[in-house]
N, C-alpha and C positions, 0 to 999 in steps of 0.2 A: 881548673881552679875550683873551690870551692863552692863559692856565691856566685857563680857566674848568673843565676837567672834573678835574681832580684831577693832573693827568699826571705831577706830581712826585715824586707817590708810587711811582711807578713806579721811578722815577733812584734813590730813597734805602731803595727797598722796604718802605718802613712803608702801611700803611695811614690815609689820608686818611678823615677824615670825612666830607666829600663824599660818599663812595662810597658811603658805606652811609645816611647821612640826607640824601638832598639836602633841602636848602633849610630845615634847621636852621641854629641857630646854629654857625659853626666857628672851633676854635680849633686848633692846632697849632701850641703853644712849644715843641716838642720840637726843631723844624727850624727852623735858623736860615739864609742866604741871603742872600750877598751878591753885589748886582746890577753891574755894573762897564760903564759905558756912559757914551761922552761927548754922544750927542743926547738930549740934553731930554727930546724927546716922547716918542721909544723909552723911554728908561729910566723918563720916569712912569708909562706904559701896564703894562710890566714889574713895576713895584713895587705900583700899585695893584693890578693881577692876582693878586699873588701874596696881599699882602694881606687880599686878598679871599676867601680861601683860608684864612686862619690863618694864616700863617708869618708871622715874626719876621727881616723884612728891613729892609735895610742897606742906603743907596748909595753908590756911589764915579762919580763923571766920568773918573777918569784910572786906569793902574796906579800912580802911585806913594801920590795916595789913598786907593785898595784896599788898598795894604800899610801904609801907616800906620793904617790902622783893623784891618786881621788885626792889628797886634803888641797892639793895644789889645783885641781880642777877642778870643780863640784858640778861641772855640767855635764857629765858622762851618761846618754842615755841607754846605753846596753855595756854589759860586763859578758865576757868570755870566758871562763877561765878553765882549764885542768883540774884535774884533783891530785895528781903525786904531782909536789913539785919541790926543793929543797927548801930548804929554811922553817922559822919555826910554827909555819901556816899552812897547811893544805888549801886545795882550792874551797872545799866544804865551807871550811871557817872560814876563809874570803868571803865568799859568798854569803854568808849569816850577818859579815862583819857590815858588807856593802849593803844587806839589805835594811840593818840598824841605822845606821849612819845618812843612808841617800835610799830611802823608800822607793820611790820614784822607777828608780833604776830598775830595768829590767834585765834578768838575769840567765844564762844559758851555761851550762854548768856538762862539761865532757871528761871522758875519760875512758879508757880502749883497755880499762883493769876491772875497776868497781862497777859495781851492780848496783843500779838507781833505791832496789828493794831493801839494801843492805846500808844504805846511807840516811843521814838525818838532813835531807834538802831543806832550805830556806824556804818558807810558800811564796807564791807567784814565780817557781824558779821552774825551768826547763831542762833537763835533763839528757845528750844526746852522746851516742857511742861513739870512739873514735873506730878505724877512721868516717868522717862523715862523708854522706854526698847531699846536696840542695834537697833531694826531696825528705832524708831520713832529719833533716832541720826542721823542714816545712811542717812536717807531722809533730815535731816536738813542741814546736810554737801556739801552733792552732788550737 
């Protein structure tokens, strides 16, 4: 899985319980997370991982699903999202949208096509290639 070692804690700087009790029971409703990906298998692997974790995530297939679910939640403290996805929003402009809208929100922004140098990222945004593994996150976070 993805998150298996905690790595998210890192992104939002709180301390995971992972870290300090592996392979206790984990909860973490503090952090809420919404994943924003139009492949299936991607975004299930993504959500169970995180899950798996404790957090308290969200999915969206498209940007305009992600934003109709933020105006319905506004407490979403990490976004996820792709950059090629259908409809009339790439993940970039998700991302610009989310960072107008809910500052706060921290944001992580992938994609296994586009080149971070060739894009107009939102600031305080994170940038990471697909496919990911925990440390190629870790590095992107810190």
């Amino acid at each position: 899985m993805l998150f298996r070692y905690g790595v998210l804690s890192l992104c939002l700087g709180k301390a995971h319980p992972f870290l300090r009790h592996q392979g206790e029971a984990m909860r973490n409703d503090a952090i809420k997370v919404l994943v924003v990906e139009d492949e299936a298998i991607i975004r299930m692997d993504l959500v169970l991982g995180l899950e798996e974790l404790g957090y308290d995530v969200i999915e969206a297939n498209s940007a305009d699903a992600a934003l109709n679910l933020l105006e319905a939640r506004h407490e979403i403290d990490l976004l996820i999202t792709d950059i090629d996805m259908p409809g009339k929003m790439d993940g970039v402009g998700l991302a610009h949208e989310v960072r107008r809208r809910f500052s706060a929100c921290q944001i992580i922004i992938m994609s296994g096509h586009s080149a971070p140098e060739t894009l107009d990222l939102p600031k305080r945004s994170a940038f990471v290639s697909k496919p990911i593994s925990p440390g190629e996150l870790a590095a992107a976070v810190t």
